[in-house]
N, C-alpha and C positions, 0 to 999 in steps of 0.2 A: 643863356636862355633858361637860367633856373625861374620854373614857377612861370614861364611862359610853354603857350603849345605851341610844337613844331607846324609849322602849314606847308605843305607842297608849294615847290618853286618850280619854271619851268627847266633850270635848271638839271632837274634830275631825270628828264627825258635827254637828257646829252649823252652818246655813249660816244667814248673817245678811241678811234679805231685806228689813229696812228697818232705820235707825239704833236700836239700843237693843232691836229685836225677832228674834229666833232661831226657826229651826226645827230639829229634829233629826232627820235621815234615816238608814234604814239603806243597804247596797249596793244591796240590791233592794226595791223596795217603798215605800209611803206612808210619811212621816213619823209618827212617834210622840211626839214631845213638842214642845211651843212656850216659850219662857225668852223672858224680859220684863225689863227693868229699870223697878223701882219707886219711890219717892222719899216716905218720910213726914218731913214736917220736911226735918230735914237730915241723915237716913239716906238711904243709897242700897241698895238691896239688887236682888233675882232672884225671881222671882216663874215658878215652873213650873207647868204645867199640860201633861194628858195630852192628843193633837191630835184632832181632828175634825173634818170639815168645818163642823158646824155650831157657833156657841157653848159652846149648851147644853145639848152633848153631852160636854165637856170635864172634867175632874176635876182639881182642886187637886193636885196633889203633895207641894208646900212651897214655904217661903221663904228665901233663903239668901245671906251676904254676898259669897261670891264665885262669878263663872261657872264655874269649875272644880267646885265643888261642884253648883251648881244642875244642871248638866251629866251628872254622875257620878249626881245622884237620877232625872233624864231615864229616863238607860240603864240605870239598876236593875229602873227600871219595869217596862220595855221588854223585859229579860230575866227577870225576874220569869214574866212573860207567857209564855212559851217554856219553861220549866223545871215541874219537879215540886213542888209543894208540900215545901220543910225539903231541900230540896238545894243543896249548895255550888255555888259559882261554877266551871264548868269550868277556866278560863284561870287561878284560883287568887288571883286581883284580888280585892280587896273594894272596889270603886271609892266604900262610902258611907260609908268613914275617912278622905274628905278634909275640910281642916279651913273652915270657913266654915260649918257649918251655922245654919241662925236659927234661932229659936222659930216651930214651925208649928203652925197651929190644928188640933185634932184634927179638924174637920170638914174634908168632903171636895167639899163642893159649892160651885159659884161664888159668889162673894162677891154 
């Protein structure tokens, strides 16, 4: 990155509170997404889900090969939530053209 500026990722709202498992915070306020590392075979992927206190209160988001991406779906969510229904992104970012996406199941409920 020489001679380029750093930009904020959503990345760095991950705070990792056990090996392999993520939380995503914002400044102020409760957590909003939890990123998992999952393992089928001898895939290894990212497994988001939206945060709750409880379980089975939590909503799939998707699946994704890399944390960069799993991250970036996190904080879609998350501002999704905050915004108007078919408005662009403020900041002008499309943080969900990062590349690692998996195949995610259309359903939205816990496995």
């Amino acid at each position: 990155m020489v001679g380029e500026r750093a930009q904020w990722h959503p990345i760095m709202a991950c705070e990792e509170y056990e090996p392999g498992r993520w939380v995503m915070i914002p400044q102020y306020g409760q957590p909003y997404a939890m990123i998992m590392i999952v393992r089928h075979g001898a895939e290894v992927g990212y497994r988001v889900d939206t945060w709750a206190q409880q379980p089975k209160d939590r909503m799939l988001i998707g699946y994704f090969t890399r944390l960069r991406a799993a991250a970036a779906a996190g904080h879609q969510r998350f501002v999704q939530g905050h915004t108007k229904p078919n408005s662009r992104p403020l900041s002008g970012h499309d943080f969900s053209r990062v590349p690692g996406k998996a195949n995610t199941p259309s359903r939205t409920e816990r496995d």
